[in-house]
GUBA-439329 format. One line per 4 residues: number of its first residue (from 0); for each residue x, y, z of N, C-alpha, C. Coordinates in pm, whole numbers, plus 50000, padded with zeros to 5 digits. Each point is the difference from the previous one (the first is absolute). Layout:
REM residues N
NUM> X Y Z X Y Z X Y Z ~ ... $
***
This chain:
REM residues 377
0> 50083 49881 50000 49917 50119 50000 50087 50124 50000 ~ 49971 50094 49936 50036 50108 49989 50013 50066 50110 ~ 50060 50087 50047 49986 50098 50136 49910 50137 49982 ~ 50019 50058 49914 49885 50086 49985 49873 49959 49915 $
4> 49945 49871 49992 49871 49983 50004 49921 49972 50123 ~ 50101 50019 50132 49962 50082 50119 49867 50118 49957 ~ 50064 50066 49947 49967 50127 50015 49824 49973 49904 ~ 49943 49931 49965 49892 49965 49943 49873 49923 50063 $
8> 50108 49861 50107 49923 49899 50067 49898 50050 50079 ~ 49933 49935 50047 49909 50026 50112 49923 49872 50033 ~ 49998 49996 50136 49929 49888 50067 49877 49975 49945 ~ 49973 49846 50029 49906 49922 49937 49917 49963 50101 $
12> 50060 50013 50143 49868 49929 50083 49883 50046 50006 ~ 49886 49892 50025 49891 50051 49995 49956 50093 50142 ~ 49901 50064 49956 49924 50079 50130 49902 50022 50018 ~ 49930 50068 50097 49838 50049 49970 49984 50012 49892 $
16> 50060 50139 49966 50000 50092 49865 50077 50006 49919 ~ 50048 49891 49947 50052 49962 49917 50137 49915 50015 ~ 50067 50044 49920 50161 49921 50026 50062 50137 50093 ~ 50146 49958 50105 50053 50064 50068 50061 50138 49965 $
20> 50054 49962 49847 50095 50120 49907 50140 50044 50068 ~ 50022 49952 50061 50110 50050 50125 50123 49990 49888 ~ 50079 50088 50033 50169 49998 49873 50067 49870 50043 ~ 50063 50001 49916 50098 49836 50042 50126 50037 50025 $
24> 50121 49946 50063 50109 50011 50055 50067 49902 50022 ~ 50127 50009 49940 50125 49877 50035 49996 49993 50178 ~ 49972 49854 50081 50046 49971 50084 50124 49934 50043 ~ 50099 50082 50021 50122 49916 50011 50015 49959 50152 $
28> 49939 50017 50082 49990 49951 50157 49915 49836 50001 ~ 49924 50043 49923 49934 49881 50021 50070 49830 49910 ~ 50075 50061 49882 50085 49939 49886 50088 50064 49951 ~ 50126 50005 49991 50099 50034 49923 49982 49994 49870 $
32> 49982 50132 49904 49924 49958 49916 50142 49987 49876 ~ 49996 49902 49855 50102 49951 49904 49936 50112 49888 ~ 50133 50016 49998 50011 50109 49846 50080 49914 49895 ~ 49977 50048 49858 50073 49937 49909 50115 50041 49986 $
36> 50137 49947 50028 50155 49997 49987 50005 50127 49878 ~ 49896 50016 49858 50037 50028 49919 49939 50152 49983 ~ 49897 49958 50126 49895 50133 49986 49962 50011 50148 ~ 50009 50100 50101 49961 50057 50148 49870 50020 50008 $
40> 49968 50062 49891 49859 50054 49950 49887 49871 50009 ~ 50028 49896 49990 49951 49878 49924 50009 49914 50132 ~ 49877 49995 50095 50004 49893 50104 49938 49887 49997 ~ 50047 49892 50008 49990 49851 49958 49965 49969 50125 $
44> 49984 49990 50107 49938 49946 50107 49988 50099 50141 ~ 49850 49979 50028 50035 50102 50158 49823 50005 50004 ~ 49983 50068 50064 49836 50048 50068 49964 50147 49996 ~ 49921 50073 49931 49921 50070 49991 49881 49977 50118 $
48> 50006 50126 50013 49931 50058 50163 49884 50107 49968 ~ 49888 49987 50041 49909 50119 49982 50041 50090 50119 ~ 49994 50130 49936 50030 50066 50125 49895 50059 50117 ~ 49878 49922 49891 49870 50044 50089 49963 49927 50123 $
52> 49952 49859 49951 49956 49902 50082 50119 49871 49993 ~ 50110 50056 49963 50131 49881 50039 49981 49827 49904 ~ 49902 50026 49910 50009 49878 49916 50105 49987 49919 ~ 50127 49853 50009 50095 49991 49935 49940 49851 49849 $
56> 50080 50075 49909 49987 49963 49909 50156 49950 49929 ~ 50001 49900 49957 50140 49914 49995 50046 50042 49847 ~ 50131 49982 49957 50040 50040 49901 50118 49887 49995 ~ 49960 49907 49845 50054 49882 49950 50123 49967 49919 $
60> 50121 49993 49968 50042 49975 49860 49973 50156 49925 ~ 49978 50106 50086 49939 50145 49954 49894 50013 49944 ~ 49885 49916 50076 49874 49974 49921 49928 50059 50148 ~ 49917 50145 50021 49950 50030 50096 49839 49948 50027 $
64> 49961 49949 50084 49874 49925 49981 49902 50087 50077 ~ 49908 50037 49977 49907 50149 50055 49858 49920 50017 ~ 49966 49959 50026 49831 49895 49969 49966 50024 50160 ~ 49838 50032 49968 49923 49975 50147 50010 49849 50005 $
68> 49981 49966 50151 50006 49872 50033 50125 49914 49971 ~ 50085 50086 50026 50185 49956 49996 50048 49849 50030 ~ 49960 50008 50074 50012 49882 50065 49936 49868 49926 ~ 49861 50008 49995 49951 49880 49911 50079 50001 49887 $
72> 50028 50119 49885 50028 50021 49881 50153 49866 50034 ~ 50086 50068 50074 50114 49950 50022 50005 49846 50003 ~ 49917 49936 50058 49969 49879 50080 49967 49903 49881 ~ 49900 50092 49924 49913 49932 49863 50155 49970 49846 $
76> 50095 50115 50040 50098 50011 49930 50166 49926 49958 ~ 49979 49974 50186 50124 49924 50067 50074 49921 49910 ~ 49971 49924 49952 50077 49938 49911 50040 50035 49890 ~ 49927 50053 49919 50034 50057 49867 50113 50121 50032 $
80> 50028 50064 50114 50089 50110 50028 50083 49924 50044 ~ 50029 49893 50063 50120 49930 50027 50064 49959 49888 ~ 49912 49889 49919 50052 49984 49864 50048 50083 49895 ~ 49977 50149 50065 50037 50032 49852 50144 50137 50031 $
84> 49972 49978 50171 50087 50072 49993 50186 49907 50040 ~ 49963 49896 50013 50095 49882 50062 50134 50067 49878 ~ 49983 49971 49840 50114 50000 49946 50039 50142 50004 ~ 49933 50115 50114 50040 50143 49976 50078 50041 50152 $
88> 50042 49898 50060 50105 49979 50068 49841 50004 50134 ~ 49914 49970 50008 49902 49966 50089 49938 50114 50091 ~ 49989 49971 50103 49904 50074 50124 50091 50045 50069 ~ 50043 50072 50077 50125 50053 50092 49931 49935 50144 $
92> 50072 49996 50099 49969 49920 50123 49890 50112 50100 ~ 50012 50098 49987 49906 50112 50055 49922 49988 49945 ~ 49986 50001 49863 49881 49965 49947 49908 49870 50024 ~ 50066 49874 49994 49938 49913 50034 49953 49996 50153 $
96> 50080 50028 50115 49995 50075 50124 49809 50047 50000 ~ 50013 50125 49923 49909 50064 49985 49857 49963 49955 ~ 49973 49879 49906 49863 49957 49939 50001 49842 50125 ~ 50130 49958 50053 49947 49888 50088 49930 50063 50129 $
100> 50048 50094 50023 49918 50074 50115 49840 50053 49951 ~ 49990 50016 49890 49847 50027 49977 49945 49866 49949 ~ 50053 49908 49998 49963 49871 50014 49940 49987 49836 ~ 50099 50066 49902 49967 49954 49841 50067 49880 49964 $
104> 49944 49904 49945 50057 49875 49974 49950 49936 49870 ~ 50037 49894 49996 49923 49925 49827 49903 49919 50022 ~ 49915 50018 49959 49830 49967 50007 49982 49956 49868 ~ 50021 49828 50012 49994 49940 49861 49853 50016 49944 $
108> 49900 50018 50068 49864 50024 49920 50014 50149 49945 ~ 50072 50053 50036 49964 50150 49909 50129 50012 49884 ~ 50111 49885 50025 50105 50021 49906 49990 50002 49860 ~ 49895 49967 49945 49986 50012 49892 49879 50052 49926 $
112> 49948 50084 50086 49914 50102 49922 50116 50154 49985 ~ 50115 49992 50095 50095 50090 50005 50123 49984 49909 ~ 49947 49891 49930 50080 49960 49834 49927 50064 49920 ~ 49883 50079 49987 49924 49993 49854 50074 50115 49973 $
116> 50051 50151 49986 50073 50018 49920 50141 50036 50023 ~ 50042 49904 50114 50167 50037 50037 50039 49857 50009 ~ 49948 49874 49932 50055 49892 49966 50112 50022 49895 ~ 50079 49929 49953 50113 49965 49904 49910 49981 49866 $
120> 49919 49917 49985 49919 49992 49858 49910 50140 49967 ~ 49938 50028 50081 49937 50106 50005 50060 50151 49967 ~ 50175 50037 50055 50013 50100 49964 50110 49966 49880 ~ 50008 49876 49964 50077 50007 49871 49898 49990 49856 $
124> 49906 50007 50033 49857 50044 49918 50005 50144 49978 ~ 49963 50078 50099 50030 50168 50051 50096 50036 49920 ~ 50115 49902 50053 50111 50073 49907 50011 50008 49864 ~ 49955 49919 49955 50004 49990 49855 49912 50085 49939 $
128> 49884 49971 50031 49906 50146 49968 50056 50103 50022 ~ 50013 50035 50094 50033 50191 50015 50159 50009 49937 ~ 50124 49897 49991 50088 50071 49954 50108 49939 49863 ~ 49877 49890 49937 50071 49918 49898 49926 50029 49900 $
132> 50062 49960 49865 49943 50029 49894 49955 49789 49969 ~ 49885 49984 50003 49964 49871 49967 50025 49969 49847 ~ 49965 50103 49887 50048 49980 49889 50113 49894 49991 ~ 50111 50046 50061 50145 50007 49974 50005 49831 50057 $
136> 49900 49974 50083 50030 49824 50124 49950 49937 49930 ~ 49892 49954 49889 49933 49971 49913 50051 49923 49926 ~ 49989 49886 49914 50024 49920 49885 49899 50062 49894 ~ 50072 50062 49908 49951 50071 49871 49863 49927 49949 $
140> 49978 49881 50015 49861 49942 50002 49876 49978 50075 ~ 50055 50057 50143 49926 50014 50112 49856 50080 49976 ~ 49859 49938 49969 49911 50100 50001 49979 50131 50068 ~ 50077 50005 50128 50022 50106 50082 50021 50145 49926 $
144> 50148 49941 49903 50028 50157 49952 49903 50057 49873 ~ 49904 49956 49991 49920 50094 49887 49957 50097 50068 ~ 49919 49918 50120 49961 50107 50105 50090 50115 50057 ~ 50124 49938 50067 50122 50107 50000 50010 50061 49882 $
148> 50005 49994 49902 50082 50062 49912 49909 50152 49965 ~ 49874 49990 50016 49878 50085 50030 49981 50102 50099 ~ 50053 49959 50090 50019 50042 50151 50141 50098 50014 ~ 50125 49955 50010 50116 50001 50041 50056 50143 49865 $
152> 50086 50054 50075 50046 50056 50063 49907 50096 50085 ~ 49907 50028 49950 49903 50059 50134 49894 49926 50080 ~ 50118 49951 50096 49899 49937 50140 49862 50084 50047 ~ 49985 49886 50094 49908 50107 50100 50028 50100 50107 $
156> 50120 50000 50016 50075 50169 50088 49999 50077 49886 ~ 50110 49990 49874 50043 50076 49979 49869 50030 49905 ~ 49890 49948 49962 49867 50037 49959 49900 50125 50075 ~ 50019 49994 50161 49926 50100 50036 50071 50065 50098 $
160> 50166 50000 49967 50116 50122 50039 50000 50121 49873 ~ 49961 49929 49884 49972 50068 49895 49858 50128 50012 ~ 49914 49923 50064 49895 50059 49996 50024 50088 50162 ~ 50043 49940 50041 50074 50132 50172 50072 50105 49961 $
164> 50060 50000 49873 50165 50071 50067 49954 50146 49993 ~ 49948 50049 49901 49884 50157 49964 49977 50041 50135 ~ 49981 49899 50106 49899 50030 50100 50087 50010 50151 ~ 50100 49952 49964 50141 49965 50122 50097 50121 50033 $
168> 49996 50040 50143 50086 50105 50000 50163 49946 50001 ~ 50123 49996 49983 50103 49987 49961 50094 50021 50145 ~ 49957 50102 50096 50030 50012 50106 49907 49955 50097 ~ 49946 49895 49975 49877 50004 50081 50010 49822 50108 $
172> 49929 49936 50109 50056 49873 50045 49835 49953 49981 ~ 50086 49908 50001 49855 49869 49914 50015 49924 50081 ~ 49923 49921 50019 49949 49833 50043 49934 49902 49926 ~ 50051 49920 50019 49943 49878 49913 49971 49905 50101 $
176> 49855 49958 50014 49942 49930 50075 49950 49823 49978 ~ 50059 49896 50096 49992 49872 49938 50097 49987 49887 ~ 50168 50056 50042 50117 49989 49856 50011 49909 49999 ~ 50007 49875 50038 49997 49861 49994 50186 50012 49934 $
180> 50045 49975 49931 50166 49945 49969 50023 50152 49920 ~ 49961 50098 49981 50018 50131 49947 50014 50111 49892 ~ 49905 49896 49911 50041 50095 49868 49921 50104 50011 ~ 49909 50029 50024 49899 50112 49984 50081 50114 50120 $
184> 50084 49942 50119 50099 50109 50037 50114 50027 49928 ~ 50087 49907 49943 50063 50032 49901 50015 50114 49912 ~ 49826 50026 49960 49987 50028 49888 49945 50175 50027 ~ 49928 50017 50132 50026 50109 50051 50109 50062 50016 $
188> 50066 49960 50072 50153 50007 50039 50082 50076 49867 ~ 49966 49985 49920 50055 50019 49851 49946 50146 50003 ~ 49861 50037 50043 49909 50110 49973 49985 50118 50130 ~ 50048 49979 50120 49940 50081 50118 50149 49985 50078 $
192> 50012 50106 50077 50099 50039 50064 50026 49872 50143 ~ 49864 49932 50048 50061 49875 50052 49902 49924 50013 ~ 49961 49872 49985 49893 49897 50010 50049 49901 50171 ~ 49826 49965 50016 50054 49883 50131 49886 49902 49964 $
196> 50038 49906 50003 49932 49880 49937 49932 49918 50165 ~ 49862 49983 49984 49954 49895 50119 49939 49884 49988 ~ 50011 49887 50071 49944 49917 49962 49999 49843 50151 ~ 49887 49944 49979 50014 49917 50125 50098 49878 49969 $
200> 50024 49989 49902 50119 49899 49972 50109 49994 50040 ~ 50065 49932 50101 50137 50031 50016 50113 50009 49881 ~ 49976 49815 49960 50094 49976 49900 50012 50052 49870 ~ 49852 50112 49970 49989 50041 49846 50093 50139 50056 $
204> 50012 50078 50162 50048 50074 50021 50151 50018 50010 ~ 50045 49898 50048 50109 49992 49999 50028 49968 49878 ~ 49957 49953 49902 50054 49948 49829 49989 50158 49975 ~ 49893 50047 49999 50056 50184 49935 50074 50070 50056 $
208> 50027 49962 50114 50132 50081 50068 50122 49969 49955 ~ 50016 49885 50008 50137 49940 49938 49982 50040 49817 ~ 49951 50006 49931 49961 50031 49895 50055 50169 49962 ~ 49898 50073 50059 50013 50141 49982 50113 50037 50072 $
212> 50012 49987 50144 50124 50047 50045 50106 49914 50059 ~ 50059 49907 49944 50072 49904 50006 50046 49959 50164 ~ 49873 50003 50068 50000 49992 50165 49934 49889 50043 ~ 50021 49907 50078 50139 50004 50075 50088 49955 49868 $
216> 49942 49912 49961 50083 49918 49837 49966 50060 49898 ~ 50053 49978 49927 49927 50067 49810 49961 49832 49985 ~ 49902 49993 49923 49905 49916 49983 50015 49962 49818 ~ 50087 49918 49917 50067 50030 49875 49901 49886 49876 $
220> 49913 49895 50079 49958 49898 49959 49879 49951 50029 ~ 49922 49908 49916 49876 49985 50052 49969 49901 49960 ~ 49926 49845 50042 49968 49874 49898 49903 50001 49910 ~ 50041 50007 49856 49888 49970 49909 49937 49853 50001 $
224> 49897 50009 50018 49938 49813 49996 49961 50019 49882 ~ 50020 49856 49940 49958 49941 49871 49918 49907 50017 ~ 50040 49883 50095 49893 49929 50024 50048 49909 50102 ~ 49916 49971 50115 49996 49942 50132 50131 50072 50052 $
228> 50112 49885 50017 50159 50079 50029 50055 50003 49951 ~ 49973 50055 49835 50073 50039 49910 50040 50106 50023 ~ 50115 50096 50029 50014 50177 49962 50064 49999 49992 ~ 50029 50124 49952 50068 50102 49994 50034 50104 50024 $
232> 50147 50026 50067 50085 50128 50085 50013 50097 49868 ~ 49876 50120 50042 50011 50082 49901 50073 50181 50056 ~ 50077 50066 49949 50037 50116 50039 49880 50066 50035 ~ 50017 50108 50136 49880 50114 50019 50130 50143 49963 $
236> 49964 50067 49899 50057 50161 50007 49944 50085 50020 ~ 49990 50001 50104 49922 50119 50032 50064 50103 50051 ~ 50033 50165 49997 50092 50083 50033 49983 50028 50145 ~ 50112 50068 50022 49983 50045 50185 49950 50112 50015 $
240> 49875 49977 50065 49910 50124 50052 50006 50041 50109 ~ 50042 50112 50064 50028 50011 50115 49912 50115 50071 ~ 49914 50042 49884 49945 50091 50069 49857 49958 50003 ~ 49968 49894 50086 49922 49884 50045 50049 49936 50102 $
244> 49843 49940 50085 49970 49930 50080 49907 49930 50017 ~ 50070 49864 50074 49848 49886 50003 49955 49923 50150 ~ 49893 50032 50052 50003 49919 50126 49878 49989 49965 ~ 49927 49853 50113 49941 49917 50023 49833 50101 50060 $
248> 49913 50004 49923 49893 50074 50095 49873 49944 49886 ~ 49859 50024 50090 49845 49980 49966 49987 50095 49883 ~ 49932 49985 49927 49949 50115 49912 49878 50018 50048 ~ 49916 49974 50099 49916 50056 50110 50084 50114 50129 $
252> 50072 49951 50010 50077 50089 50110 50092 49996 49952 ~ 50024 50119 49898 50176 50069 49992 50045 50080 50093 ~ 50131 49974 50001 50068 50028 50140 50047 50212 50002 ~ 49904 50027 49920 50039 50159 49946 49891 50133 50059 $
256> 50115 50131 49989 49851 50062 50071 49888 50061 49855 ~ 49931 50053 50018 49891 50008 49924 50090 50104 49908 ~ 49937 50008 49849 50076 50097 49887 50135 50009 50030 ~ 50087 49862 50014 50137 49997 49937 50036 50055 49855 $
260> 49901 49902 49957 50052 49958 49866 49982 50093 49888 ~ 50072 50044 49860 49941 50020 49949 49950 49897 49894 ~ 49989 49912 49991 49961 49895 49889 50001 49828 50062 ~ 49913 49968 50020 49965 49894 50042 49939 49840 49864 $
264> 50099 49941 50013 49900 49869 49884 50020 49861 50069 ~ 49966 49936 49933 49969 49853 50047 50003 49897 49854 ~ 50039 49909 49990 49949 49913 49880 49961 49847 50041 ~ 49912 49951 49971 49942 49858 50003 50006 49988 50200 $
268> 49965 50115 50033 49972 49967 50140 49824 49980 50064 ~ 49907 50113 49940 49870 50013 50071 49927 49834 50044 ~ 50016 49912 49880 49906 49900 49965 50090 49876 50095 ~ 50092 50033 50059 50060 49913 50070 50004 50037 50155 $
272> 49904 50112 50051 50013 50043 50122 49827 49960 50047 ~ 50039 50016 50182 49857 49988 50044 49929 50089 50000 ~ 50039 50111 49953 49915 50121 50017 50023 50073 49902 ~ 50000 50033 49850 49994 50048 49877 49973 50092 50019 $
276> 49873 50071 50069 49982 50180 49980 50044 50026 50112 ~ 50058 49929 50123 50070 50062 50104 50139 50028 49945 ~ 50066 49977 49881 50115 49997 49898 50028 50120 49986 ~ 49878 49992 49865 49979 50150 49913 50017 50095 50142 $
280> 49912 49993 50111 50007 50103 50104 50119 50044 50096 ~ 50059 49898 50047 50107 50028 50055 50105 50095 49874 ~ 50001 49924 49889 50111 50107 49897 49949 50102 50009 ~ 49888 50050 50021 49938 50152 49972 50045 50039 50153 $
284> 49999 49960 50112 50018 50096 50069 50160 49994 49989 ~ 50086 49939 49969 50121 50067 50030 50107 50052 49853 ~ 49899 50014 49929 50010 50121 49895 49980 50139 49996 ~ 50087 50115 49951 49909 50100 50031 49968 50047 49909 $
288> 49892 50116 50025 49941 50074 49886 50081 50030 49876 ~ 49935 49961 49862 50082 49993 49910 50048 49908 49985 ~ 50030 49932 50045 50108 49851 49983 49892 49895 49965 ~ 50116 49910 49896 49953 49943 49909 50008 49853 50024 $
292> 49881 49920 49996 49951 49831 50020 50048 49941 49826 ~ 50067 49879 50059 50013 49914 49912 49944 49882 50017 ~ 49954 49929 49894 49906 49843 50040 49977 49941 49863 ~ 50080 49896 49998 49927 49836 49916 49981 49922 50040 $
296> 49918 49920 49981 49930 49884 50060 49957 49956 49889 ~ 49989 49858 50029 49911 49900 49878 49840 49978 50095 ~ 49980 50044 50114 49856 49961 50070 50005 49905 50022 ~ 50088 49892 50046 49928 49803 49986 50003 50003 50167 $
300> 49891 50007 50036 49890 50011 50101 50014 49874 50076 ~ 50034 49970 50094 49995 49841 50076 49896 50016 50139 ~ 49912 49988 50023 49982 49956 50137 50011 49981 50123 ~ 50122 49928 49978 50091 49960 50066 50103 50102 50074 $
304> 50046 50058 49923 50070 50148 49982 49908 50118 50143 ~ 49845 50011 49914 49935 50106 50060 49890 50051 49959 ~ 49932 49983 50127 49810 49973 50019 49960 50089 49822 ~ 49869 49925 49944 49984 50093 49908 49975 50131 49993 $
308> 49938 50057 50161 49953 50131 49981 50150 50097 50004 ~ 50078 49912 50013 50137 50107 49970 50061 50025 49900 ~ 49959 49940 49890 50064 50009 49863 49942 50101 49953 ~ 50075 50029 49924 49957 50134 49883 49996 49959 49903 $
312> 49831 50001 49994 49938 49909 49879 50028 49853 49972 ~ 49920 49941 49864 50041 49888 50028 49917 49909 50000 ~ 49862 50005 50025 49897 50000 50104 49884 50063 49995 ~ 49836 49910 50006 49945 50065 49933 49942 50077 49917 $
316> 50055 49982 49883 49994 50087 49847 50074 50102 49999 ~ 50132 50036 50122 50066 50113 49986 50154 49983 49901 ~ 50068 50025 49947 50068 50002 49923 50160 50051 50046 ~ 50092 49917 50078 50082 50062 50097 50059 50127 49949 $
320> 50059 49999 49858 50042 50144 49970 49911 50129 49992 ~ 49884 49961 49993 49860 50127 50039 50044 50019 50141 ~ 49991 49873 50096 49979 50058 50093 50134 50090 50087 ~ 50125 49997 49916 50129 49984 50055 49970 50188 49961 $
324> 49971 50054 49897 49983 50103 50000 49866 50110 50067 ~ 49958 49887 50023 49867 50046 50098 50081 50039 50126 ~ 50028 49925 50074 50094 49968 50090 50080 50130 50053 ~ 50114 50005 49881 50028 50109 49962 49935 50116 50018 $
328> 49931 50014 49961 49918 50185 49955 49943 49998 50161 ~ 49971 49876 50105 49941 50064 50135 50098 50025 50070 ~ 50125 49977 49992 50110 49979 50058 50085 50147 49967 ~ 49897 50097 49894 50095 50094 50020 50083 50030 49889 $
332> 50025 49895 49860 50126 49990 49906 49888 50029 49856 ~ 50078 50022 49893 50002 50040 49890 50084 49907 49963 ~ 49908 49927 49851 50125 49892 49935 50030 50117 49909 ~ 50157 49983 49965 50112 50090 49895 50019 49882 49905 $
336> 50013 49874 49995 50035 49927 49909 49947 49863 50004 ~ 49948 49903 49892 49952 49903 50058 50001 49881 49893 ~ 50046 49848 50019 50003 49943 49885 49964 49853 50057 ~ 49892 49962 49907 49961 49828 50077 50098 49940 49885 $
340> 49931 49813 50091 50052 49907 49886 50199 49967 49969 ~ 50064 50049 50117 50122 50041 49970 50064 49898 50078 ~ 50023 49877 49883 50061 49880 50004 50117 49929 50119 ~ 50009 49959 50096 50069 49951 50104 50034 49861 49983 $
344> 50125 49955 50006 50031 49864 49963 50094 49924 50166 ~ 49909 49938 50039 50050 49891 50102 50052 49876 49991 ~ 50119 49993 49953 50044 49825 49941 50092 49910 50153 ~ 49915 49943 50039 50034 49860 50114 50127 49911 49903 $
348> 49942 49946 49887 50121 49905 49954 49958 49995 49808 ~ 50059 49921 49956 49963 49984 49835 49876 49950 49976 ~ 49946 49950 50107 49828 49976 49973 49917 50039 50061 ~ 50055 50086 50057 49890 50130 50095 50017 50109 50017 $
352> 49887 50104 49926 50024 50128 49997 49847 50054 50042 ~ 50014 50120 50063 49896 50057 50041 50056 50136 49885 ~ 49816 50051 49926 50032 50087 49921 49853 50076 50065 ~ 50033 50138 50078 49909 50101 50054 49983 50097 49910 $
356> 49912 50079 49988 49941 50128 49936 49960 50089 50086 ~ 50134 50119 50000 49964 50105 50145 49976 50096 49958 ~ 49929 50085 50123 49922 50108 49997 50130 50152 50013 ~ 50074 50068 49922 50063 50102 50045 49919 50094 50066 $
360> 50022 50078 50049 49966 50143 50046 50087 50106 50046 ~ 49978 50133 49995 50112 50106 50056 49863 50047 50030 ~ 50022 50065 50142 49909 50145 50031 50017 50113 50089 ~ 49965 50015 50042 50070 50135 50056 49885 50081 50125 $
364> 50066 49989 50096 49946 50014 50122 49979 50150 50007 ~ 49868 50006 49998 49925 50201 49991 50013 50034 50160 ~ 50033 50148 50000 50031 50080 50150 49848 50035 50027 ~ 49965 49977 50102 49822 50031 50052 49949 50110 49906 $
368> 50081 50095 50007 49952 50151 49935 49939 49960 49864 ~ 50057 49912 49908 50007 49986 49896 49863 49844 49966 ~ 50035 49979 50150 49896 49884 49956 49835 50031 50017 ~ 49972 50105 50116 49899 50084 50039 49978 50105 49853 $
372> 50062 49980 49896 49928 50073 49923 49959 49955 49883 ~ 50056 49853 50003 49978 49897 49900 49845 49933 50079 ~ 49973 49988 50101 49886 49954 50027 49909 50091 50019 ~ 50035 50159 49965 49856 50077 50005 49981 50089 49851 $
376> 50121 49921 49908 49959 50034 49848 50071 50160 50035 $
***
């Protein structure tokens, strides 16, 4: 974690009235906290402290973890953060010290719902999507590449970064919400004076960290599957971004105070959360006036995921991209740019591909003054 994305955090615990908001703070009394040999700036292990109500929040392999209900999160996680941080020279003894005293441990019934997207198969999927060209992995006969060949060179980032950039201030800090392994921060990063990427995944977090800012490891490789345990060790190039950050947080409870940001997006996150318009809402409040929402989604709606009355649209003859701009317009925003149907390619192995059709959008968050005169004509 960065040291001055201090200066942004804010407590997550819950309260009467809401979450605590309290500033966060290096505790070095309580943990000696590890900086990177290569970077001071750059702390790889230690505890974050609210300075309000004293809630500490642990910081991994430089992966800061901010989530209400810390503790369960941790507990539900345990393993997948051991595993993944073991070959990154592991847990420091204070640290481990520290989660045996709150009594976090490995809870084989929850170990593997805390694989779905920080497993090894799972984010070498991620990876390939957000930072490979599939064309290029392909056997020239592969039905795959007609479809690629249609598609490619304009993905689905650089499809509705195209349709952002008009709308993006250049000095301005963004968030990207649910970055899962990081291209859509990446790709900010390229555009705004600094991006911070969130997401409840550990291992997709730590893969964009090591990725973008070569912390704790640079991250150089990724397995292409072909089929069962067939792969292939394929190069990741991705450049060093440094004017970025990625830690571990809810996209219900971001760990930020209200109108940070100026530009807030998300991609293929709403339809995978329990609360879809608690989504859209939380990004609106910690946007500010003027500042600009980003969002694609393909809509694939589960159940399972989250009750139907929480989806946006979908459902009963409503039409999710009607309702996504419905949504929108009560919430306060003006769409600036907007494009359906905008092709997403998910390839598992040579005989399984998921092919989505997403919804772009850009819009742009109206200042009261401006919105009070749009609703009285």
């Amino acid at each position: 974690m960065k040291t001055k994305t201090l200066e942004l955090l804010r407590c997550v615990k819950g309260t009467d009235n809401g979450s605590c908001s309290g500033m966060l703070q290096v505790n070095n009394i309580a943990m000696p906290a590890v900086y990177a040999t290569s970077d001071s700036n750059e702390l790889l292990e230690g505890l974050l402290q609210c300075q309000k109500c004293h809630t500490q929040y642990p910081v991994l392999a430089g992966v800061a973890i901010i989530v209400p209900q810390l503790l369960t999160h941790l507990r539900d996680n345990y393993a997948t953060i051991l595993q993944l941080t073991m070959d990154l020279g592991g847990i420091g003894a204070p640290m481990r010290a520290w989660m045996s005293e709150k009594k976090i441990y490995w809870d084989r019934a929850k170990s593997s719902e805390s694989q779905r997207y920080s497993g090894a198969a799972r984010l070498n999927v991620y990876l390939g999507a957000h930072y490979d060209d599939l064309s290029a992995c392909l056997p020239p006969e592969h039905p795959l590449n007609k479809i690629l060949q249609a598609i490619y060179p304009q993905d689905l980032y650089m499809s509705l970064m195209d349709m952002a950039a008009p709308h993006l201030l250049t000095d301005g800090i963004a968030l990207d919400v649910g970055c899962n392994v990081g291209r859509l921060t990446l790709e900010l990063s390229r555009r705004c004076r600094f991006v911070y990427g969130v997401d409840l995944a550990f291992g997709a977090v730590l893969a964009a960290r090591r990725l973008l800012l070569g912390q704790p490891e640079p991250l150089k490789t990724y397995e292409f599957v072909h089929n069962g345990l067939n792969m292939e060790t394929r190069p990741l190039e991705v450049e060093s971004r440094q004017n970025a950050d990625l830690l571990v947080a809810s996209a219900l409870a971001l760990p930020f105070e209200s109108g940070a940001f100026d530009m807030v997006g998300s991609s293929n996150l709403i339809d995978v959360t329990p609360d879809p318009r608690g989504v859209i809402q939380a990004k609106e409040k910690i946007l500010r006036a003027g500042g600009v929402l980003l969002t694609t989604d393909p809509y694939w709606w589960n159940i399972d995921d989250a009750p139907l009355e929480r989806w946006v649209g979908g459902y009963g003859g409503v039409e999710s991209a009607q309702a996504m701009r419905e949504l929108l317009a009560e919430l306060g925003f003006e769409i600036v740019a907007e494009e359906d149907m905008v092709p997403w390619i998910l390839r598992y192995h040579d005989r399984q591909v998921s092919l989505h059709f997403n919804h772009n959008l850009v819009a742009r968050k109206l200042n009261n003054l401006v919105q009070r005169q749009i609703d009285h004509g």
